[in-house]
Structures are given as C-alpha cells and as structure tokens.
C-alpha positions in Angstrom: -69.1 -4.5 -115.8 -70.1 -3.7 -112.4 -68.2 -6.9 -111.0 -65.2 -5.6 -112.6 -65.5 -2.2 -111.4 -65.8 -4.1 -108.1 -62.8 -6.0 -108.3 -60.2 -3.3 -110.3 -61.6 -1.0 -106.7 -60.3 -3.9 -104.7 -56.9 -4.7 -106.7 -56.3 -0.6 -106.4 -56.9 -0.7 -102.1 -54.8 -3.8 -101.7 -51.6 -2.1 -103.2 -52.4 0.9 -101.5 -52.9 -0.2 -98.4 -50.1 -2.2 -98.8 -47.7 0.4 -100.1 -49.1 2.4 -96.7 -48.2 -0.3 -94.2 -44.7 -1.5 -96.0 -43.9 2.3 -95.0 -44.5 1.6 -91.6 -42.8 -1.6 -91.5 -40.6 -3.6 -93.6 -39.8 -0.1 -95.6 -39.4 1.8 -92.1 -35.9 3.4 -91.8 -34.0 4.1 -88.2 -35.5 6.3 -86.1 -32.0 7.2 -84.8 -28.3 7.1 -85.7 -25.9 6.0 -83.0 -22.3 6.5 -82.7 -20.3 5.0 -80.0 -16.8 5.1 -78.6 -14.7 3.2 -75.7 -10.8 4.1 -74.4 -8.4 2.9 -72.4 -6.4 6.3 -71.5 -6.7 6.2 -67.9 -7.1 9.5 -67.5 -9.5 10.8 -64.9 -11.4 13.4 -67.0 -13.5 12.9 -70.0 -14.4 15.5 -72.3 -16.8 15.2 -74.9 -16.3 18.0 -77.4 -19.3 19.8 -78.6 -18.3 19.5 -82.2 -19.3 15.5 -81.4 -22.6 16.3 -79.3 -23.8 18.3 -82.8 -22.4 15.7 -85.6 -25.7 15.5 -86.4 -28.8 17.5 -85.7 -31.3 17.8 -83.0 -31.0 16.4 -79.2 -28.5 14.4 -78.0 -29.3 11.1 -75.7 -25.7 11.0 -74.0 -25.3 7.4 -72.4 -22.1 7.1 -70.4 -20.8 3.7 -68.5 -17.4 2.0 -67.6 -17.3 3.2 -64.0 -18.7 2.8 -60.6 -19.6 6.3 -60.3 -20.1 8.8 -62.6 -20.4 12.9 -62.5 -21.4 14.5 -65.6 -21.6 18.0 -66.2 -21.6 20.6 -69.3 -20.4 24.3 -69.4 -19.0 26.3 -72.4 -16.2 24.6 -74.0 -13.7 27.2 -73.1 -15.1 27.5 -69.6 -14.5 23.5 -69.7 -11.1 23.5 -70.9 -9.9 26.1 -68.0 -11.1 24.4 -65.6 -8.9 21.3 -66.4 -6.0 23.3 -66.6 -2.9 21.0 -66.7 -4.8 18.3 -66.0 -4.4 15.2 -68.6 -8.3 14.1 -70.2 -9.7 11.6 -72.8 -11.0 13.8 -75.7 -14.0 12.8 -77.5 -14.4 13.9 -80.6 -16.2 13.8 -83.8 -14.2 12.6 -87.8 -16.7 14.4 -90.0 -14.9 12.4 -93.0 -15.7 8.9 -91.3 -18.5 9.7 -89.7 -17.0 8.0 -86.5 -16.5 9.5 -83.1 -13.2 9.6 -82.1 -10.9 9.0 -78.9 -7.4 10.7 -77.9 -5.8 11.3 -75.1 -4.3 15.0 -74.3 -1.6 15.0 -72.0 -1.3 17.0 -69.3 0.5 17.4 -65.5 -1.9 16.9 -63.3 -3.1 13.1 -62.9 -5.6 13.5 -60.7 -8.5 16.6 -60.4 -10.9 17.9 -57.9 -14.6 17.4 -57.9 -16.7 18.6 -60.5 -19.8 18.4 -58.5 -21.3 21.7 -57.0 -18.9 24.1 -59.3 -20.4 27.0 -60.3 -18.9 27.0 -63.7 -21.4 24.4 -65.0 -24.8 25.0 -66.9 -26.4 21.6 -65.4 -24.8 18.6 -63.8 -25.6 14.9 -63.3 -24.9 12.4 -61.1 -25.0 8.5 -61.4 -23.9 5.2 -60.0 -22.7 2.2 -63.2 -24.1 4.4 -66.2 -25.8 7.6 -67.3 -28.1 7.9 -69.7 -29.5 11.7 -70.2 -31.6 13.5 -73.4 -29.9 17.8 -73.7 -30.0 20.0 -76.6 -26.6 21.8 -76.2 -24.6 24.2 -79.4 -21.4 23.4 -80.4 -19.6 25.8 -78.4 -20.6 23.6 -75.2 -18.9 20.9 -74.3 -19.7 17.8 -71.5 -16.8 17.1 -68.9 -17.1 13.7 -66.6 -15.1 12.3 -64.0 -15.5 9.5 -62.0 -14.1 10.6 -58.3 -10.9 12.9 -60.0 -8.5 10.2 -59.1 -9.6 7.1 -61.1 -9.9 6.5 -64.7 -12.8 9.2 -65.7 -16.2 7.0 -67.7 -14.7 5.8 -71.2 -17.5 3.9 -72.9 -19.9 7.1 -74.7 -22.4 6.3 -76.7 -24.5 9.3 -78.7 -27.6 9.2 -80.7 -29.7 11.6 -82.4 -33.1 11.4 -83.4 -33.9 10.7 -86.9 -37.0 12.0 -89.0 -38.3 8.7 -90.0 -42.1 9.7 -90.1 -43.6 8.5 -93.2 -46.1 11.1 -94.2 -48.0 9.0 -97.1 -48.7 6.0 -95.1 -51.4 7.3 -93.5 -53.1 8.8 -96.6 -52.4 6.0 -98.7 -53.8 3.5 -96.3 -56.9 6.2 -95.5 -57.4 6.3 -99.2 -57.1 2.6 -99.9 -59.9 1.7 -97.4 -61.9 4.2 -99.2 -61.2 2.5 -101.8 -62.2 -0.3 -100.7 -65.7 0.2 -99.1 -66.3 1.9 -103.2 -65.1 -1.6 -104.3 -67.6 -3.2 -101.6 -70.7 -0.9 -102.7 -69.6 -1.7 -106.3 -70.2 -5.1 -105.4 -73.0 -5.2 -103.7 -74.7 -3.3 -106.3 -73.4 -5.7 -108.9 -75.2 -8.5 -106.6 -78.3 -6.7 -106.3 -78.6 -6.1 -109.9 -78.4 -9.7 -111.2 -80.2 -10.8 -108.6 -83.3 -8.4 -109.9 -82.6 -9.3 -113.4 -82.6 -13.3 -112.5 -85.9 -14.0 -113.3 -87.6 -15.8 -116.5 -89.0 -13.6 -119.1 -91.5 -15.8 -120.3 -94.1 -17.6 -118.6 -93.1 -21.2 -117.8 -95.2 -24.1 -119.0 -96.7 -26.1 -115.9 -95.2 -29.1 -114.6 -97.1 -31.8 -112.6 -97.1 -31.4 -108.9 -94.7 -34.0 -107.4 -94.9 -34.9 -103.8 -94.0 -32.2 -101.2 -90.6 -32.9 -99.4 -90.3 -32.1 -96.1 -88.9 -29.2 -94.7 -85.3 -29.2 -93.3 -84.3 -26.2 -91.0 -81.0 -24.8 -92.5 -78.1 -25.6 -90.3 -76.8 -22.0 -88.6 -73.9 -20.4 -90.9 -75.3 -22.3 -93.6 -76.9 -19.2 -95.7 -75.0 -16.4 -96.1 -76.2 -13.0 -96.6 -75.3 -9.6 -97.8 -74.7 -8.2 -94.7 -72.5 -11.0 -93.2 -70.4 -10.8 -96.3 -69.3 -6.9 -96.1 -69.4 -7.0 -91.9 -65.4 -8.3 -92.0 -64.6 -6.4 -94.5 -65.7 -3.5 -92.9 -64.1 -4.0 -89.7 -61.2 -4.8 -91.8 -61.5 -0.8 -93.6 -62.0 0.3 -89.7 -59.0 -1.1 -88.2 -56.9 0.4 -90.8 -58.1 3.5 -90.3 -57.4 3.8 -87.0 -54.2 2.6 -87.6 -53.2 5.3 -90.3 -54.0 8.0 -86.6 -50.7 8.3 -85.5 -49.0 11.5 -86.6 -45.7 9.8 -88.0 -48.1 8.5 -90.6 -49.3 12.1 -91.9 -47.5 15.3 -93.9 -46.1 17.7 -91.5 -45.4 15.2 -88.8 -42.0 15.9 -86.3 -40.6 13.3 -84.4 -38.6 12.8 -81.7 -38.7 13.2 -78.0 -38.3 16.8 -76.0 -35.0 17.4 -74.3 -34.5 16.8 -70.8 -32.0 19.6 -70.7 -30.7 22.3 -72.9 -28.7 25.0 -72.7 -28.5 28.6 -75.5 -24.8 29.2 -76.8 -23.9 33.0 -74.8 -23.9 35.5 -77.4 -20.4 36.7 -77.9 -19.8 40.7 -78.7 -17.3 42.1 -81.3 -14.4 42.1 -78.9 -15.3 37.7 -78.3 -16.0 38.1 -75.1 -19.1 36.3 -73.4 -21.3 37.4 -70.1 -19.1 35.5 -67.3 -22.5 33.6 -66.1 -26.4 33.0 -67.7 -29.4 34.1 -65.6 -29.7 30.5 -64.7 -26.0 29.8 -63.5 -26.9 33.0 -61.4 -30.1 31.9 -59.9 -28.1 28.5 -59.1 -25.6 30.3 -57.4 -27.6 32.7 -55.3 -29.7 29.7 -53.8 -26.4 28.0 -53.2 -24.9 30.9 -51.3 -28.1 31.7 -49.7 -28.0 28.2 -48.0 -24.8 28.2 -47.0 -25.1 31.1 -45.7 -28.2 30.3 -43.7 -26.1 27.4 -42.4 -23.0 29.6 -41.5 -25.7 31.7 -39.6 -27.1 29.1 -37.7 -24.0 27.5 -36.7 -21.9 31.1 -36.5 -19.4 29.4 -38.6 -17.0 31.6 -40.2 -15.5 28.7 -42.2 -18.3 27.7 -43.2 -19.1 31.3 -44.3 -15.7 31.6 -46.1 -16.7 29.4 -48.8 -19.0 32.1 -50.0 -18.0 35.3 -48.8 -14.8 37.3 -48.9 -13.6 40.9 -48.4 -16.1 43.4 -46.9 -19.0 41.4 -46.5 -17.3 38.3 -45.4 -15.5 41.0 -42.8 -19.1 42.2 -41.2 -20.1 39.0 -41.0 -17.9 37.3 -39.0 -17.5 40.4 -36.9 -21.7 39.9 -36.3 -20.9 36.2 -35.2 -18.8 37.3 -32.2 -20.6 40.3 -31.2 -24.1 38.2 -31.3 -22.0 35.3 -29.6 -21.2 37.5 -26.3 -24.2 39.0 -26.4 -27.2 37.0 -27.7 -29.7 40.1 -27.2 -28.2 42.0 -30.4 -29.8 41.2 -33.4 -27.9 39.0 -36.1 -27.7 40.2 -39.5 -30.5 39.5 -42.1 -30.5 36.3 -44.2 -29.4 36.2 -47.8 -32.7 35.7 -49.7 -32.6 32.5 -52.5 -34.1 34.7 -54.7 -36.2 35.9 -57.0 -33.3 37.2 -58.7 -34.8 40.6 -60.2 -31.3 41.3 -61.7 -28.5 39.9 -63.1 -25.3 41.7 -64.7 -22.6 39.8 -65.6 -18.9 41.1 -66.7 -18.5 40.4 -69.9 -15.0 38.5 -70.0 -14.0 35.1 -71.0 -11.2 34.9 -68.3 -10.5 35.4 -65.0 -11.4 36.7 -61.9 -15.0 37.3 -62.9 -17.8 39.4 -61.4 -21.5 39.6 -61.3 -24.0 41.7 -60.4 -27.6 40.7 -59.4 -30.5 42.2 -57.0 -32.8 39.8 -54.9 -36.2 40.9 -54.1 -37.9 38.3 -51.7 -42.0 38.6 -53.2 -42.7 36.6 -49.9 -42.6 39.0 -47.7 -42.5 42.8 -48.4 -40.7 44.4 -45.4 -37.7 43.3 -46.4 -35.7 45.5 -48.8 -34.1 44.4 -52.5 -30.3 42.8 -51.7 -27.7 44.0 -54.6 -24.9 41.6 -54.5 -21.1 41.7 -56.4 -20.5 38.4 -56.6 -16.5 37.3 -57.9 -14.9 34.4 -59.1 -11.1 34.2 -58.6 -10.5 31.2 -60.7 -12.2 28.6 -63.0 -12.0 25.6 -60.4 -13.2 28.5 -57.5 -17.0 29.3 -56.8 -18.5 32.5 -56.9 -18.3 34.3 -53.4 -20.3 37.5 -52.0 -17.6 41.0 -51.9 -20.8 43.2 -51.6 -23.9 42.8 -49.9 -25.9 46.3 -50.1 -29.6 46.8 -48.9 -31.2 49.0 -51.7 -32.7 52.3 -50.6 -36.2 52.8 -50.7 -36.2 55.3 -53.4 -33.2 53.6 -55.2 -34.2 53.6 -58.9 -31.5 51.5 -60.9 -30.0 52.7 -64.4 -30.3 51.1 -67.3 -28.1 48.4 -67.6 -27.3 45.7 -70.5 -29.2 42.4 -70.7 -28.0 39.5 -69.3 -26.9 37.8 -72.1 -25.0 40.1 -73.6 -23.0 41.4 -70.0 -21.2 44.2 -69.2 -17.7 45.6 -69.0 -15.9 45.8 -65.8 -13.8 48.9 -65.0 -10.6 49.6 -64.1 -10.3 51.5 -60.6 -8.5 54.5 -62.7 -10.5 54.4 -65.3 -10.9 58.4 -66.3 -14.0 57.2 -68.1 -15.9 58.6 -65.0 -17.3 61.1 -63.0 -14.9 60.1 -60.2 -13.0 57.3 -59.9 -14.1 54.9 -57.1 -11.5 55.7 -54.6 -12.9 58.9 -54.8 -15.8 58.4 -54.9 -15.4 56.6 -51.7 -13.3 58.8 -50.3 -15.5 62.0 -51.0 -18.7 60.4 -49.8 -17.0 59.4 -46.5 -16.1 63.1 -46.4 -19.9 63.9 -46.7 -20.7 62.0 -43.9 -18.4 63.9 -41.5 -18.7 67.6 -42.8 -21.9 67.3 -44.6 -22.4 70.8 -46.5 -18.6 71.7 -46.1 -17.5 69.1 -47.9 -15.5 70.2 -51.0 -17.6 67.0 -52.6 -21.0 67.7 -51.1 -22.1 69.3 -55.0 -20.6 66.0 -56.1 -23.4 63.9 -55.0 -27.2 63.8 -54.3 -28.3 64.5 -51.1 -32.1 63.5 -51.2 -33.0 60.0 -50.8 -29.7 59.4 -49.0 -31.0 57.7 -45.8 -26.9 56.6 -44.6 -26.6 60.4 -44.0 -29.7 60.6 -41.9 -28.1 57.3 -39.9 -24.9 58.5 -39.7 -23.8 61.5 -40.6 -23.0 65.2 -38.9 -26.1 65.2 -37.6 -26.0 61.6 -35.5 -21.8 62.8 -34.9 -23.2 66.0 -33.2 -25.8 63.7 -31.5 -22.8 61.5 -29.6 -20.6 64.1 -29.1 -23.2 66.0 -27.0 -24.1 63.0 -25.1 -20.7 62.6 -23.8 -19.4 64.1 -20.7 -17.0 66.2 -20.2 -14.5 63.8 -18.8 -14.2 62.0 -22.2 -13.9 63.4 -25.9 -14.9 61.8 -29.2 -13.1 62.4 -32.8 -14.5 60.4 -36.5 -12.5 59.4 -38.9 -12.5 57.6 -42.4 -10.6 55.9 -44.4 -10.5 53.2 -47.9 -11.6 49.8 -46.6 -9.5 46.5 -47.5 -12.4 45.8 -50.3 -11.2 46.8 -53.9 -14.1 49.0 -55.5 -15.8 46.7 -58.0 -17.6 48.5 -61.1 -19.4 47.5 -64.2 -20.8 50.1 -66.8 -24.1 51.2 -67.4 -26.0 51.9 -70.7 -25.2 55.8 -70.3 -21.5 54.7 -70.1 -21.8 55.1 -66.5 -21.1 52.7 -64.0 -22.7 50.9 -60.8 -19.3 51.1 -58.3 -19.2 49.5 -55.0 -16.5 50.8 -52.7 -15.7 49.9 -49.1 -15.2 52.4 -46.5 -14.0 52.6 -43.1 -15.4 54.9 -40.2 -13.6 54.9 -36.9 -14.8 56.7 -33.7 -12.7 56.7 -31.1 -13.3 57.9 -27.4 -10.8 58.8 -24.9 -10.9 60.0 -21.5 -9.6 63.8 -20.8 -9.1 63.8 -17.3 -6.9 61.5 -15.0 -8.9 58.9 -13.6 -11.4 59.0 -16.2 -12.4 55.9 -18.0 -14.5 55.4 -20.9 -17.9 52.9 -20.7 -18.1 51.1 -23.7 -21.7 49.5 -24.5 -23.8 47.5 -27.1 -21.9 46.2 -29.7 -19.0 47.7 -28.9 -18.6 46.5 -25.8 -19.6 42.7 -27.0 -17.1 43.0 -29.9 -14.6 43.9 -27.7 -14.8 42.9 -24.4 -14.0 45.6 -22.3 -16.2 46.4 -19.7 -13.8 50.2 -19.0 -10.9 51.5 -20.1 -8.9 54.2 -19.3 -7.0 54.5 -22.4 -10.1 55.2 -24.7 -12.1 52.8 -27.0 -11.9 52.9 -30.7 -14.7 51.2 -33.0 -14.4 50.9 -36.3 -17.2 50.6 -38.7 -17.3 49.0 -42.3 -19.6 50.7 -44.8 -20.3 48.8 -48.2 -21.9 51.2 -50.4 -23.2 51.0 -53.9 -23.6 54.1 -56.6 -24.3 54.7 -59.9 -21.6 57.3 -61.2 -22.3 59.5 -63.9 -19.9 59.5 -66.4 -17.0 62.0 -67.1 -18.6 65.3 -68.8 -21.8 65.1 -67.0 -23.7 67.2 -65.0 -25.7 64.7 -63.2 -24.6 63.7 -59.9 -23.2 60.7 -58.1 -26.3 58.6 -56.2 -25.9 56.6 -53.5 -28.1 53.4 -54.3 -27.4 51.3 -51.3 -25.3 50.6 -48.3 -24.6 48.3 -45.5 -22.7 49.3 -42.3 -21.9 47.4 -39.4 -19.1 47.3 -36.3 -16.0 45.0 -37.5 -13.9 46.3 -35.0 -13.8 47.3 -31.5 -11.0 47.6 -28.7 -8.9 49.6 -26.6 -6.5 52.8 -27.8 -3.1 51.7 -28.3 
C-alpha cells in the first residue's frame, strides 16, 4: 500500500508540475499586442491621434522609422492641431471595429512647417537619427506630432504596442505544490523501502547447511551499490530547482507586469466652460529655464536680438535700454539675472486659445539676498514661444493672495472689466498720481501705503530731494503717464485680481537763465550721450508694477506687490 501511496504522490506532482510549467511555456500567451502602420502621403507632419496611443490600455512603446531624422514631440491634441494650422499631415489613427490602426492624409495649404524642436507648446520632446523607439503613458486627449526637418516627408512607418497581463498566477503554486508533492511521494517511498526491508527476514529458524568453501572477497566496483540516499539526492535537486523556478512574480496571484513608463504626461483638467490651464507646472518650469538661459546669454553678449526671442513690451523695453547705458558706461551695474527657478508659483489663464498668459514667481533657494521674481509670461500664437511682459521684484513684505491651483488656471480679465476695484488703467494711473502728490492724491485712500518701498525710492519725498539739489539756474517738473505695456490681469480666489500695468515717469530739467546749461550724469548721461545741453534733458523712466486689486464692493485696498523701474529713455528737450 505504501508503494502505491508512493507512486499515486508521484503521478499527482508530474501533472502538476507539468500543468505549472506548460503555463510558463508552451500555454504562455503574448506579453504584448502590436499594431503597426506605414504611408506614403508625403506630407511633412505626422500625427498620431491619441484615440490610437490608448486603443488599448496601459503604456505605449511608440517606435517610429522611415526617415533620416526624426523629431517627436506630444502636447494636447488641440494644442497639436493649432499648431499645424493649414499645414497638410498624415493622420494616424485607431478602427476600433478592425482593431487596425489606420492612415489618412488631411489636406491642407501649407507644404512645408517650421521646427517642432524647442516649442514651448509641447509636454516632452524627442529627438533621433533613422528610428525612435520611446515607452510614455499619455490620455486620450494628447496626441504625438513628428516631423522630419518640416520640409521632407514627416516618419511614416509607426509601430505601437501595449503591454499585456500575461502573468500566470498558478504556475508558481502548482509547481510549489507539486514538488511538495513530490518529496511526500519520496518519503512515502522510502518508508515503503524501509518497511520491507525490516520485515525481510525468516520467521523460522533455518536448518543448517554444511559449510562450503569460503570465496574470496571481491571489492564492489564504485557506483555499483546503490543506496538510499543516492536514490532521493537527484530527485531532490530535481524538487529544488523547480522551486526556485516557480520565484518569479509573474508566476504568483496578484502579480503586475509590464515595464514603467519612460514618460507620461496627466490629461489638464478642463472646467465647466471647457477651457484648460494654458500651460502645466512642468511646461512652466521648462520654460522659465529656457528663458533664463537665453537670457543669461543676451546678457552676456548685450544682444537685444537675442533677448527678443523672450522678451517683449515693458521688460524687453528696460532691458535693452540697460544694454546701451551699461555699454557707454561699464561702471553702472547691469540688471539682475533671470533665476532658472525654483518656480514657487505658477498661474496659468485658463483658455484653450490664443494669446495666452502665465503667471509664476521664482525664488532662487541658493542664495537668499536675492528677492522672489513674479513673471507675466504671453504667448501670441500656437507656433510662438512664451516671452517675459513683466518682470517684478517682489517686496519684502509682499504676501500673495490666494490663487487657483495650477491645474485648474485662472481667468484673465478684460482691461474694463467693472468686476474690480479699479480697472487697471486706473489703477496705474492713480498710483502714478501717488508717487508725485503722495497724501494729495484724490487716490492716496485707494491704496496701501505701508510696505510700499517704490514710494520711499521714488516718490514726493525723493522729488523734493532733486528739486532742492538743483540750482537756481535750472528747474525740474515730473510727469506720468500709461506705458506702451497693456495691463495684464488674472483673478484671484476672492474674485480679485493680480494686475500688472506699465507706467511711465518723465523728469525733465531745463535751464532758466540764458547761458545756462543743464549737466546730465549717471545713467542719464550714458543713455543719452550728452555731456550739456542748453535746451534741458528729459529722462524717462519705465515702472512695471504688480498689485492685487480688491474687487468691486470692497473695502480693502489696492497693494502694491512688486515693481521694477529703470531709465529707458534719455535725451535732450525738443
């Protein structure tokens, strides 16, 4: 009975041990599907739709070929399709009913496209030389666009795969459990052994024989007796090696498969009106290093060309005005670099079209004398990259209001919106008022006074200051008004609003006596290259400033948050 215990144990391992490896091998299914498609359109943009990317689930391992070079990039679809414009492009898409990808061409004027590279419309980008072969996890509102160099036929052989559970979660416990199974069967046997070994002997006692001569003995040849212990040690190293195969954890319950992304990118939450935050905290922090380097490159080479790629209006203004005034006289210190980041802050409009804005604060952690930077950063067009309109120091005491997370965005305002306190031209235009009549302007109740540095730096006080160190052969007189900036604002969580205006300060000093000249100095005299005049000098000044307005109905006052001011203009009277 015991033998056959023994040998049913070792019938009931083989099959299931068996059964667990046929699941690992002959039995295995795919562990991926594939889907493939090549055209011939020509056309020098691809676009893989994101309806394709997800036909099934989990990451997609793009490969692309079919061209020398290849550019690859992905955004959100809509974002995608603006930026081609009337360009023609290979669609790829996906027939759910086939279960095929599929391969059209949409027509379009353009021939021929720009670059892709660099744009700051993009979530990632790649580039490659023959083929490119890359793992994302991207929703089905984004969508891939590739090109080639925008003037030959854009990569037309795509090829996607997904991942496929194909883990086998018995295998391991079937082939775990067979080889116990199997050592049972072995002690089963063993014991079987034993036991008719014990129970060989006579049971009577046998009647003597006569003694016959003694043979001699032969030493047994090596391998020639068998024991116990030999006969179980394959089997055992057998039960061990399928143990340790049965380790891997496609072979157990609760097993996922599959490799980690190399990329991914979260669908932007859309609010009730369907309108997306222009940019994600990462496009941001992509474009702020981009613009800082640039910038630092403008700098170094005082390169307003250069500069103009990132900058435009009021800050792009200062700027180049620094560049010339630093140029004639190298002893004037340039302006401060744009940090790379940390990005502490990022506001985007919420908008799915275009010109765009975004607002974000840079704090640089490595070294704490230098103040937060709030940017307004805009976007004319889809094919244009984001450029710098404001660049504001933060005051000291400059406390931000609550704004709306980055994925969600926030609404831009128009400049005569009544939604409130002021609207930014006068807002502007009051504060500017403050500056030159302090406590007698009609707007002075309008706005907070403490905290407000600019008015320390520049206001009635520092006016009196160079009026009384004039002499009496010359006169000076101030004067304000709207800078060629538009106001840029984006509301706050109180329905308020963070508004940047630009404004313009003149001061102009003319000689009142005949023969009397004016001295111009410092910046003014770098920027504009007069040594004297007898007509007068007139400087102008550009202030950028940044404040949260209160909305309409309140009785909380408008605060300056930050400013820069520089010279941007300098020369004689006319």
């Amino acid at each position: 009975m015991r033998f056959v215990l023994a040998i049913i144990s070792f019938v009931v391992a083989a099959v299931m041990i068996g059964a667990g490896i046929a699941q690992r091998t002959i039995l295995l299914e795919p562990d991926h599907v594939a889907l493939s498609s090549s055209s011939s359109t020509g056309a020098a943009v691809t676009v893989i739709d994101g309806a394709a990317l997800n036909a099934y689930d989990g990451s997609q391992r793009l490969s692309v070929s079919g061209t020398d070079d290849i550019i690859a990039a992905y955004g959100r679809t809509s974002d995608v399709l603006a930026w081609i414009g009337d360009a023609q492009y290979t669609e790829v898409g996906f027939d759910a009913e086939k279960g095929e990808l599929t391969s059209k061409l949409v027509p379009g004027t353009e021939k021929s496209v720009p670059t892709i590279e660099g744009s700051d419309l993009w979530l990632d980008e790649y580039t490659s030389a023959d083929s490119l072969a890359i793992t994302v996890k991207v929703p089905s509102d984004v969508s891939f666009i590739m090109i080639s160099d925008g003037k030959k036929a854009a990569p037309a052989d795509v090829e996607l795969s997904w991942p496929v559970d194909n883990s086998t979660p018995l295998a391991g416990p079937l082939i775990v459990a067979g080889a116990v199974v199997l050592l049972l069967g072995l002690a089963l046997l063993l014991w079987a052994i034993n036991h008719m070994r014990s129970s060989r002997g006579p049971r009577r006692k046998p009647q003597k024989m006569p003694k016959v001569p003694r043979k001699p003995l032969v030493k047994p040849r090596s391998g020639g007796r068998r024991t116990a212990a030999g006969m179980i040690a394959v089997p055992i190293t057998l039960v061990g090696a399928l143990v340790l195969t049965g380790c891997s954890a496609d072979f157990w319950p609760g097993s996922k498969p599959g490799a980690a992304p190399s990329a991914s990118a979260s669908a932007a939450p859309v609010d009730q009106a369907g309108e997306p935050p222009a940019a994600t905290v990462n496009q941001v922090e992509r474009i702020i290093t981009k613009i800082s380097q640039t910038t630092a490159d403008a700098d170094a080479a005082k390169d307003a060309t250069l500069l103009a790629t990132r900058f435009q209006g009021a800050a792009l203004e200062l700027r180049v005005a620094n560049y010339a005034i630093t140029t004639a006289d190298p002893s004037i210190a340039a302006l401060a670099a744009i940090p790379a980041g940390p990005v502490k802050v990022t506001l985007p409009q919420r908008t799915d079209s275009w010109p765009r804005t975004v607002f974000a604060v840079i704090q640089d952690d490595s070294d704490s004398t230098i103040p937060p930077l709030a940017l307004f950063l805009e976007q004319e067009d889809p094919r244009a990259n984001y450029k710098v309109a404001y660049a504001m120091t933060l005051e000291p005491s400059a406390v931000l209001p609550k704004v709306a997370p980055a994925a969600i965005g926030a609404s831009q305002l128009a400049d005569d919106s009544g939604v409130l306190k002021l609207t930014p031209d006068e807002v502007a235009l009051g504060y500017a008022d403050i500056l030159e009549k302090d406590v007698d302007s009609d707007a002075y109740l309008d706005f907070e006074a403490e905290g407000d540095s600019l008015r320390e730096n520049v206001g009635v006080t520092y006016k009196a200051t160079v009026k009384s160190s004039l002499p009496s052969t010359a006169t000076v007189a101030f004067g304000h008004a709207l800078g060629g900036a538009d106001a840029i604002s984006l509301a706050t969580n109180d329905a308020g609003a963070l508004v940047a205006v630009n404004v313009n300060e003149t001061t102009t000093v003319t000689p009142v006596e005949a023969g009397a000249a004016v001295n111009p100095t410092g910046q003014v005299k770098a920027l504009s290259g007069l040594a004297i005049s007898t007509k007068g000098v007139i400087a102008t000044y550009g202030d950028q400033l940044l404040f949260y307005v209160p909305p309409a109905g309140s009785d909380a006052k408008i605060i300056l948050l930050g400013y820069t001011q520089g010279l941007i203009k300098a020369g004689e009277v006319g």
